[in-house]
ZAGU-137020 format. One line per field, with one value per atom (N, C-alpha, C, O): residue number from 1; residue in one letter; chain; atom name; y, z, x. Coordinates in steps of 0.1 Angstrom, whole numbers. Layout:
% ZAGU-137020
nr: [NUM	...]
rest: [A	...]
kette: [A	...]
atom: [CA	...]
y: [Y	...]
z: [Z	...]
x: [X	...]
END
This chain:
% ZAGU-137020
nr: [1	1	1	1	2	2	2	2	3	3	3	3	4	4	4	4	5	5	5	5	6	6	6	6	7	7	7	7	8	8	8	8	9	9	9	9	10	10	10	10	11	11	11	11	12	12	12	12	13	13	13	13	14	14	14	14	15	15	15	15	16	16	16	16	17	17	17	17	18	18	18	18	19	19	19	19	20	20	20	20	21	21	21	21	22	22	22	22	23	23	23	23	24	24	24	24	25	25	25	25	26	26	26	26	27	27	27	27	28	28	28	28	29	29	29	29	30	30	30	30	31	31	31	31	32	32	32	32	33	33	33	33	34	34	34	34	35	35	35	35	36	36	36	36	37	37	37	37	38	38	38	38	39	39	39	39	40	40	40	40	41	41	41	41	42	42	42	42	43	43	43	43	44	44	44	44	45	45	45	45	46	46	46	46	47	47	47	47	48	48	48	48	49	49	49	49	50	50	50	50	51	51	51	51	52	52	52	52	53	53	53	53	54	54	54	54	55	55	55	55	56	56	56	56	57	57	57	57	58	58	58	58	59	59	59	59	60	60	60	60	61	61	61	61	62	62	62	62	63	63	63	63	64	64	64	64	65	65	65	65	66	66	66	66	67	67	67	67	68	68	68	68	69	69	69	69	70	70	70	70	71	71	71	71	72	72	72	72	73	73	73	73	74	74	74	74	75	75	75	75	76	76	76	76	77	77	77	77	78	78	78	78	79	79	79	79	80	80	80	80	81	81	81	81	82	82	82	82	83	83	83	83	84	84	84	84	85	85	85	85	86	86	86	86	87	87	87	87	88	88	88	88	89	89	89	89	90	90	90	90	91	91	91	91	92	92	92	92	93	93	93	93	94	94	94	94	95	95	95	95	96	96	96	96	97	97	97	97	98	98	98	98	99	99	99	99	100	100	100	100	101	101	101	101	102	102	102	102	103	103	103	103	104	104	104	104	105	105	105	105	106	106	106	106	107	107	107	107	108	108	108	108	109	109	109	109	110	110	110	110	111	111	111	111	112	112	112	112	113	113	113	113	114	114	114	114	115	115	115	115	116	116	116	116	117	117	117	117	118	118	118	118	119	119	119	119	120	120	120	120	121	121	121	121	122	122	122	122	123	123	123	123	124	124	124	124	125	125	125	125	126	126	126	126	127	127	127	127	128	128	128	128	129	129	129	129	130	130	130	130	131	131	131	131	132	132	132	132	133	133	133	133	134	134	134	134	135	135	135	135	136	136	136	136	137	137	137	137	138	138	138	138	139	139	139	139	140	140	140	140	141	141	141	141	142	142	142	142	143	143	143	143	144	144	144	144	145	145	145	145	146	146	146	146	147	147	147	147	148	148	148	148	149	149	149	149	150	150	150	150	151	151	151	151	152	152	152	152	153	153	153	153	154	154	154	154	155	155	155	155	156	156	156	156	157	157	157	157	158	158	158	158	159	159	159	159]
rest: [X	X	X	X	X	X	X	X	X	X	X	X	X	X	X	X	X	X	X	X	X	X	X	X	X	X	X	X	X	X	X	X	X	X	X	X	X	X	X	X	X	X	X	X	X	X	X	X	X	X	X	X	X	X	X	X	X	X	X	X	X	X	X	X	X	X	X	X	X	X	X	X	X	X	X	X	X	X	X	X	X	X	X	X	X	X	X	X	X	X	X	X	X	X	X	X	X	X	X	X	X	X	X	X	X	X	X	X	X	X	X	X	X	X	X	X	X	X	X	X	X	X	X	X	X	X	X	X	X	X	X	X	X	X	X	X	X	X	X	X	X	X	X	X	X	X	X	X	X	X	X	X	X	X	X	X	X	X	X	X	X	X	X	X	X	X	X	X	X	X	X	X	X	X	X	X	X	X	X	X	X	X	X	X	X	X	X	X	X	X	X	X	X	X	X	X	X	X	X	X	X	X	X	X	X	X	X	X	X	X	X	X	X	X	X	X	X	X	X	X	X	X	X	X	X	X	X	X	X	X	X	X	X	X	X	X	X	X	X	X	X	X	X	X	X	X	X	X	X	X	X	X	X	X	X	X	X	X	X	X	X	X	X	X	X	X	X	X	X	X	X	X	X	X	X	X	X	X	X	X	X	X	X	X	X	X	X	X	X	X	X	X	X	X	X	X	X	X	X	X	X	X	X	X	X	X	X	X	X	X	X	X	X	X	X	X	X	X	X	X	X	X	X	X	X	X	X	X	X	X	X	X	X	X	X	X	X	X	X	X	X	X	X	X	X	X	X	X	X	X	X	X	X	X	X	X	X	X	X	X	X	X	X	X	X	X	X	X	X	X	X	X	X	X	X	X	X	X	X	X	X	X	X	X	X	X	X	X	X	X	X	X	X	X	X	X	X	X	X	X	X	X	X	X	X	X	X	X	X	X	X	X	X	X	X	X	X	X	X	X	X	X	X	X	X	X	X	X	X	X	X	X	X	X	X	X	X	X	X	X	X	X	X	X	X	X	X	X	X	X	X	X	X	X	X	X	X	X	X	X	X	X	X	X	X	X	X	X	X	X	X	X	X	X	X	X	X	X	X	X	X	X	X	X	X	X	X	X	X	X	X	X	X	X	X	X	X	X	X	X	X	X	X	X	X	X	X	X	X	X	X	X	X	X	X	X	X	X	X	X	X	X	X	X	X	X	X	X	X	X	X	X	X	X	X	X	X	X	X	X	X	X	X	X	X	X	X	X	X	X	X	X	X	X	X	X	X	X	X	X	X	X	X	X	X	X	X	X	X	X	X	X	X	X	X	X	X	X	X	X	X	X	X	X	X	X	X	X	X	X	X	X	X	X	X	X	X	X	X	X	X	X	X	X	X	X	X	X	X	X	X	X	X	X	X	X	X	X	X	X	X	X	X	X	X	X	X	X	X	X	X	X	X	X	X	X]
kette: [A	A	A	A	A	A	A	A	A	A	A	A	A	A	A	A	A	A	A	A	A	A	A	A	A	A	A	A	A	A	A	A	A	A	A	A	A	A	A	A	A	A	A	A	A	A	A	A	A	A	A	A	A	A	A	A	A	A	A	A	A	A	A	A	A	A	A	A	A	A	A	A	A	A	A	A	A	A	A	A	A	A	A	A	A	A	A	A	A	A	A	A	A	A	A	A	A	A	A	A	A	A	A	A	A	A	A	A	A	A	A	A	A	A	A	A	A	A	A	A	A	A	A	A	A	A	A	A	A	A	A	A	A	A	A	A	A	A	A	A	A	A	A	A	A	A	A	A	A	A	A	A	A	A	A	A	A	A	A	A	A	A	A	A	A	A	A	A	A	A	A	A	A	A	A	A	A	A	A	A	A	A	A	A	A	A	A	A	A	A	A	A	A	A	A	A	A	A	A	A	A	A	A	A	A	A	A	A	A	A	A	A	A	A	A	A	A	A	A	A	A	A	A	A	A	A	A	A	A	A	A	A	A	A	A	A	A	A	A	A	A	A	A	A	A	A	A	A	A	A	A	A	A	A	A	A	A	A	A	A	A	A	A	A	A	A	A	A	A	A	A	A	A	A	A	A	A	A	A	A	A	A	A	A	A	A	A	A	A	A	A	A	A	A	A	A	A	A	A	A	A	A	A	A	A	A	A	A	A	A	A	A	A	A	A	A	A	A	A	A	A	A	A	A	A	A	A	A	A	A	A	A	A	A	A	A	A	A	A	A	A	A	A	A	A	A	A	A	A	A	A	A	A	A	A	A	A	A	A	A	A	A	A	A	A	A	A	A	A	A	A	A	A	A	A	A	A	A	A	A	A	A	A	A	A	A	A	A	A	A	A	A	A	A	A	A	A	A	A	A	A	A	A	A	A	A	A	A	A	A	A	A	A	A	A	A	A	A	A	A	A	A	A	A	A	A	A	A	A	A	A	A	A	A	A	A	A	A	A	A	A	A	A	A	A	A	A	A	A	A	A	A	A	A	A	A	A	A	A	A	A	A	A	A	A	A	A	A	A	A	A	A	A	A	A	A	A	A	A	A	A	A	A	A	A	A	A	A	A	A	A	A	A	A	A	A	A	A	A	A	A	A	A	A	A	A	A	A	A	A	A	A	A	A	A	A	A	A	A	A	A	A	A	A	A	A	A	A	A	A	A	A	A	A	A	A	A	A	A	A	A	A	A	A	A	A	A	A	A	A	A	A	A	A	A	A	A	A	A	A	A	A	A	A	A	A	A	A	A	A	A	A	A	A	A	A	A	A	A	A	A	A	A	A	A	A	A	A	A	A	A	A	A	A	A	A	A	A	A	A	A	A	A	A	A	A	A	A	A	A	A	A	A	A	A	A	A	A	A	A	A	A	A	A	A	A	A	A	A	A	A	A	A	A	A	A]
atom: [N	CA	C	O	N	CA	C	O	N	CA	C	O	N	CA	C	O	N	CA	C	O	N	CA	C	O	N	CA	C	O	N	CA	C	O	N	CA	C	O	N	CA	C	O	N	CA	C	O	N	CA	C	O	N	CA	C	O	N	CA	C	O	N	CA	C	O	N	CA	C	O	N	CA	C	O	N	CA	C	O	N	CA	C	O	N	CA	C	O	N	CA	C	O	N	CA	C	O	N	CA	C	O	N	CA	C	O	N	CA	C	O	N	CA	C	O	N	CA	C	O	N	CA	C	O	N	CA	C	O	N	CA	C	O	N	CA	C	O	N	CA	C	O	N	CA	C	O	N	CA	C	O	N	CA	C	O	N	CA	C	O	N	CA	C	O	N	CA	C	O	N	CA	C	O	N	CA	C	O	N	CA	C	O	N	CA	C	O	N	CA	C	O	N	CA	C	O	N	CA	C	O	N	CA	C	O	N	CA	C	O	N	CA	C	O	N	CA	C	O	N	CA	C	O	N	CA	C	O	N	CA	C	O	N	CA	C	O	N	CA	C	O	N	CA	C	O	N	CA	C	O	N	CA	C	O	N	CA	C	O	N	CA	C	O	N	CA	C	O	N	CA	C	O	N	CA	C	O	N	CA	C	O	N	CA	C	O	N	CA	C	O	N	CA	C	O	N	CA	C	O	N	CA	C	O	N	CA	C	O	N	CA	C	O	N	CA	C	O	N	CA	C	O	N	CA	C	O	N	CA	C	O	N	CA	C	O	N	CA	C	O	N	CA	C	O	N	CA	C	O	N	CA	C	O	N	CA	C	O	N	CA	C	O	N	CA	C	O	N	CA	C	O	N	CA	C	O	N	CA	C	O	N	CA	C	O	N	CA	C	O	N	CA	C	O	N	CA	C	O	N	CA	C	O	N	CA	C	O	N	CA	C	O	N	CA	C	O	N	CA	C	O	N	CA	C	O	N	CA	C	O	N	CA	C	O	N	CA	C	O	N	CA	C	O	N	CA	C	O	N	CA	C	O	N	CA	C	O	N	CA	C	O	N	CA	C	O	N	CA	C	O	N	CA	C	O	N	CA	C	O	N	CA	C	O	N	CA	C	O	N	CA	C	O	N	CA	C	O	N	CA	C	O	N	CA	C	O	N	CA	C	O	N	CA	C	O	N	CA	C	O	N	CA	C	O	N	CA	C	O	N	CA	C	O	N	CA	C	O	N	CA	C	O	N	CA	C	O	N	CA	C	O	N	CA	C	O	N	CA	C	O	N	CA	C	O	N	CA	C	O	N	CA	C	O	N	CA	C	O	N	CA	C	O	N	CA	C	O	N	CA	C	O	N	CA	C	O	N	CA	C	O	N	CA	C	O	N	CA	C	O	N	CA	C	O	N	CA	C	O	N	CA	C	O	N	CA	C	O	N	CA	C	O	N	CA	C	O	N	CA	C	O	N	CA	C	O	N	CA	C	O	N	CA	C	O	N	CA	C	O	N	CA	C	O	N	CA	C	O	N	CA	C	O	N	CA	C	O	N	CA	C	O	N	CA	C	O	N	CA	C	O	N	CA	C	O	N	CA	C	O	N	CA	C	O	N	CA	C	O	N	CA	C	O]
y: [-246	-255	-247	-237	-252	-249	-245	-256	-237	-242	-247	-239	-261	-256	-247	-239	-250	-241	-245	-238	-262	-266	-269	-269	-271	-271	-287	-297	-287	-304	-311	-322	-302	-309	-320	-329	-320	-323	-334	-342	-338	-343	-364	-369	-369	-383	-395	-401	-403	-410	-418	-427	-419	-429	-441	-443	-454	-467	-469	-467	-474	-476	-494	-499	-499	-514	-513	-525	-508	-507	-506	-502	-507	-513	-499	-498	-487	-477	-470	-462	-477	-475	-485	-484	-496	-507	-504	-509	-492	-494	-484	-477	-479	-471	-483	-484	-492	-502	-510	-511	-514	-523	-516	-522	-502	-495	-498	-496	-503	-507	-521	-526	-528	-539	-550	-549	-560	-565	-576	-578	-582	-595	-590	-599	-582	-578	-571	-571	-563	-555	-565	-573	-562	-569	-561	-550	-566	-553	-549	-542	-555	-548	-540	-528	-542	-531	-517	-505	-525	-510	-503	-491	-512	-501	-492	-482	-499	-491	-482	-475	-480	-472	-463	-453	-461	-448	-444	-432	-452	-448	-435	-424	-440	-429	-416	-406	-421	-409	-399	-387	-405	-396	-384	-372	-393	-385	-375	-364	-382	-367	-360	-352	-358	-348	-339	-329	-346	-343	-331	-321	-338	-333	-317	-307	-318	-308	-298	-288	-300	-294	-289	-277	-295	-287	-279	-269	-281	-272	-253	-243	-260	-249	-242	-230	-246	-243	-233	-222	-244	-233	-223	-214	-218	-205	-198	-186	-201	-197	-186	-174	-196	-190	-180	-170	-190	-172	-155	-144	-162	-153	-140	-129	-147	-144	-133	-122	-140	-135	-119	-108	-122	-110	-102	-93	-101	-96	-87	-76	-96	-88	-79	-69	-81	-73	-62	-52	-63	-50	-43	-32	-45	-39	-32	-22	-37	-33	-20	-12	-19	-12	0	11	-4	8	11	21	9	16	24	33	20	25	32	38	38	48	55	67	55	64	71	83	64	73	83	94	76	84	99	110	97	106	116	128	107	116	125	135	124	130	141	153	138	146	160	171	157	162	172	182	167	171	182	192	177	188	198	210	197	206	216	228	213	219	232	243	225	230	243	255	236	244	261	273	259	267	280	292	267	278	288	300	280	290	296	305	300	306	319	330	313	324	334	346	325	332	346	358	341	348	358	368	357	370	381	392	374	380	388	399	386	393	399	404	396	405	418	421	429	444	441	448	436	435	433	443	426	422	426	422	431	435	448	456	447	456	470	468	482	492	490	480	504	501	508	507	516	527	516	513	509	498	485	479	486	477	481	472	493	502	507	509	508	505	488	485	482	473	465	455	469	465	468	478	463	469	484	495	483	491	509	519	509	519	523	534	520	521	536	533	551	556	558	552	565	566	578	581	585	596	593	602	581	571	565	553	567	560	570	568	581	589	607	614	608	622	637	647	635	644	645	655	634	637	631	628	630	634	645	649	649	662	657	645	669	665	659	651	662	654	643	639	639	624	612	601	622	611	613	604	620	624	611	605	608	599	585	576	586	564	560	563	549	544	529	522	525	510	498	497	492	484	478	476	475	467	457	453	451	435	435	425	442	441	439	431	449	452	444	445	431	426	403	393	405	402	397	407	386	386	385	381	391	398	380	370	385	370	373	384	361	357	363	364	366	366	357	354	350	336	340	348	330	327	327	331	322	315	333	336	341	353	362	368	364	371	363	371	351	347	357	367	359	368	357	361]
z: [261	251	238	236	229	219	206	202	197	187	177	175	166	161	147	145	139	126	114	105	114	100	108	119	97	95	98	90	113	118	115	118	106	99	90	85	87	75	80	74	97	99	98	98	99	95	104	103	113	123	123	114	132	129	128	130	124	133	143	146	149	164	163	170	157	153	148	150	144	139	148	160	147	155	164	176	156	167	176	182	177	187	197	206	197	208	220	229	222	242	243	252	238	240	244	254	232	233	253	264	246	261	277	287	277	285	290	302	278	286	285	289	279	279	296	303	294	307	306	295	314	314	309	302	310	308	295	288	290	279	266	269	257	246	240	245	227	224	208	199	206	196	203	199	213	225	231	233	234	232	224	225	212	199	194	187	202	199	210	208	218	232	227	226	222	217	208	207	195	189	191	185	201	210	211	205	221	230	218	220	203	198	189	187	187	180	188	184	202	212	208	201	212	208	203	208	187	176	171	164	179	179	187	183	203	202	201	208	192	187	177	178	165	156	160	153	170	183	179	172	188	186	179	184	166	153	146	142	148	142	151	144	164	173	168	165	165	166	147	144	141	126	125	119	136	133	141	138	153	160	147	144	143	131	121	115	122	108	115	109	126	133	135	127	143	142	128	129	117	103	98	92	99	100	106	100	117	126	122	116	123	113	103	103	92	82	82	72	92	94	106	106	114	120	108	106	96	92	77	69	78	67	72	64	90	98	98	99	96	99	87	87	75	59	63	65	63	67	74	68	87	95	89	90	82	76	62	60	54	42	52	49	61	67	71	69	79	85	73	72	62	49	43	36	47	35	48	44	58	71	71	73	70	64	48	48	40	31	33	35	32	39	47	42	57	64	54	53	49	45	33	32	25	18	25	17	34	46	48	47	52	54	40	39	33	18	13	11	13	10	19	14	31	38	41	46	36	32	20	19	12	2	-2	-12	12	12	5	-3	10	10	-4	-10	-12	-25	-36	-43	-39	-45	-39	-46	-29	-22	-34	-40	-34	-43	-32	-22	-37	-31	-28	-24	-30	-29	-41	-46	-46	-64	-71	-79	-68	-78	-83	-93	-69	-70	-74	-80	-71	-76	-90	-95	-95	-114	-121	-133	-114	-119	-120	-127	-115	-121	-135	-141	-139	-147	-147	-153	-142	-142	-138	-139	-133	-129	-141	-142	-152	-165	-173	-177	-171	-176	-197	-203	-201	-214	-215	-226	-203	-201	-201	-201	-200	-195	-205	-203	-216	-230	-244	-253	-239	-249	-243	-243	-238	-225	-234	-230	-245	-256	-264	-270	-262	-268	-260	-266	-244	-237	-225	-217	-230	-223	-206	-203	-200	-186	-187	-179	-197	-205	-202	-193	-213	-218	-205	-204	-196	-186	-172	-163	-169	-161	-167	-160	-180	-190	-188	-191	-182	-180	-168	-156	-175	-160	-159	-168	-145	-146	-157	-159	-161	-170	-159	-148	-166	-160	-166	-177	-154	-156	-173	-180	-179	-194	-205	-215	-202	-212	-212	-219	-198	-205	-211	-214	-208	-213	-228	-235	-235	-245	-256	-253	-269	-281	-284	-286	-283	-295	-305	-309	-312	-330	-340	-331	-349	-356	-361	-371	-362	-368	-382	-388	-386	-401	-411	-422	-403	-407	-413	-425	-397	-403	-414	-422	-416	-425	-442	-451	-443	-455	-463	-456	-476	-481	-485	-490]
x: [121	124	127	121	137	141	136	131	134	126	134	143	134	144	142	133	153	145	143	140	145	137	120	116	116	101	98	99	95	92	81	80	70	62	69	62	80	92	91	86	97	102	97	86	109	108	104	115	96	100	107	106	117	130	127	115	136	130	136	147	128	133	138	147	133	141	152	156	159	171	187	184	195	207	209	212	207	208	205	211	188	184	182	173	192	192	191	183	201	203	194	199	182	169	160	154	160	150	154	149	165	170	168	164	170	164	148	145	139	125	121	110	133	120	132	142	120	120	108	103	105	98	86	80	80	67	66	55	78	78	88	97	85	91	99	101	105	119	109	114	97	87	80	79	74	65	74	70	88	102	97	92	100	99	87	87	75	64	62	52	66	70	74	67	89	97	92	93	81	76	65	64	56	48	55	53	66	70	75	75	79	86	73	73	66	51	45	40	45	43	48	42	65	76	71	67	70	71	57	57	44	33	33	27	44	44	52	51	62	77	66	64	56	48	40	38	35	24	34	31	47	53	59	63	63	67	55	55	43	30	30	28	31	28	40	37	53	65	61	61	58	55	42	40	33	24	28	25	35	40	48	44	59	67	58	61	47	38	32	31	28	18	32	32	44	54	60	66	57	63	48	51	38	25	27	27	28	22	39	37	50	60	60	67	51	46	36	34	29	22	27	22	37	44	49	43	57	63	51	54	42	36	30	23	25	21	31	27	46	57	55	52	56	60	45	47	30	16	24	24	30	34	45	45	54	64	56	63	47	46	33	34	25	19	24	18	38	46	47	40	56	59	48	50	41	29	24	25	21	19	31	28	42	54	57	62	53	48	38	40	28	15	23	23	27	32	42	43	48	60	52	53	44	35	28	28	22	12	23	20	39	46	52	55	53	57	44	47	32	23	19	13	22	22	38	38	49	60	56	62	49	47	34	31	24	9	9	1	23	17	23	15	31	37	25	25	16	4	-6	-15	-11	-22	-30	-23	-39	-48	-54	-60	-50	-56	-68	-73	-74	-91	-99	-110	-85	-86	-87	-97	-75	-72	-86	-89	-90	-99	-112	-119	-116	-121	-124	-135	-112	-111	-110	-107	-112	-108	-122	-122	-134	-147	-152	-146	-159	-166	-173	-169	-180	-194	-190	-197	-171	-165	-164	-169	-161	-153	-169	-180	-163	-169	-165	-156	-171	-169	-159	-156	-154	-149	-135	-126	-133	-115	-115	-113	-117	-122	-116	-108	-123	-120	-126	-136	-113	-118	-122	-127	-119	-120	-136	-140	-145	-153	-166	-176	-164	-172	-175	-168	-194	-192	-202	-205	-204	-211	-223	-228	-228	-241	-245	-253	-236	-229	-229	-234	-220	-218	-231	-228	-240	-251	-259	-267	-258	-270	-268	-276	-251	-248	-256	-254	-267	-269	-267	-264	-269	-267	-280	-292	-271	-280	-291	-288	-309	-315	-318	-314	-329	-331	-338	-333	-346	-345	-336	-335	-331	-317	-305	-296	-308	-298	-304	-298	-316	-323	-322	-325	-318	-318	-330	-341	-326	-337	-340	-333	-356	-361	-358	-356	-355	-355	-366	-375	-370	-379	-386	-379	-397	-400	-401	-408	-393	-391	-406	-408	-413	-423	-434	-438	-434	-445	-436	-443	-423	-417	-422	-425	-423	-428	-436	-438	-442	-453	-464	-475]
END
C-alpha cells in the first residue's frame, strides 16, 4: 500500500449523504440496510482506512526520523574519522621532519657538557687571572650554602 504524502492526520471525512456518494450508498442498502445505515457503513469503512493510512504515516515519519539521525551520525563519525586521519597525518609528518633534521640540532656531549652550570670554571671566565690554585679550591656548593641567610630581628638591634 501506498503512502501518501500529505499528512492524513489532516485529513477531512467526507459526507457520505451527499449526491456523490450515491452509487456507493446504493451499492449496500437493500431491505435490511437503509441509505442512512449506507452512510454510516462507508462512514466506518473510511475511519478504518483512515486509522490505518495514520498507523502508517506515523511508522513512515519515524522511520524518516531514525533514517536522518543515524545519517547524521555516519556523517559526524566520518568528519571524527577524517580530522583523526588528519592529525595522525600531521603527527607523522612532524615525527619525520624531526628526525630529517636530528643530526642538524642534536647536542654533542662537549656541548652538553658546557652547557651546565656547575662545568663553568672561573678559568673560561677570565684565563688570565686564574692560577692552578684557584681552580683545585672550586668545589661543589653544599646543602648549607645554599640555604638561605636569616634576617636580623629588628627588635635585638634596638639600644
Amino acid at each position: 500500500m501506498a503512502i501518501p504524502m500529505e499528512n492524513l492526520h489532516k485529513a477531512i471525512l467526507p459526507d457520505f449523504m451527499s449526491e456523490e456518494f450515491t452509487p456507493d450508498r446504493l451499492l449496500l442498502v437493500n431491505d435490511l440496510v437503509t441509505d442512512e445505515q449506507a452512510s454510516q457503513i462507508l462512514t466506518n469503512l473510511w475511519n478504518n482506512k483512515n486509522l490505518k493510512d495514520r498507523q502508517a504515516w506515523n511508522g513512515r515519519i519515524a522511520f524518516d526520523a531514525l533514517a536522518a539521525q543515524e545519517a547524521e551520525a555516519q556523517v559526524a563519525e566520518e568528519a571524527t574519522q577524517r580530522h583523526k586521519a588528519l592529525a595522525d597525518e600531521e603527527a607523522l609528518a612532524l615525527q619525520e621532519e624531526c628526525k630529517k633534521h636530528q643530526t642538524k640540532y642534536a647536542q654533542s656531549k662537549t656541548q652538553a657538557y658546557l652547557a651546565t652550570p656547575s662545568s663553568f670554571l672561573p678559568s673560561m671566565l677570565h684565563a688570565s687571572s686564574v692560577n692552578e690554585t684557584t681552580v683545585n679550591s672550586i668545589s661543589s656548593p653544599t646543602k648549607d650554602s645554599l640555604m638561605p641567610k636569616p634576617y636580623p630581628n629588628p627588635l635585638m638591634m634596638m639600644p
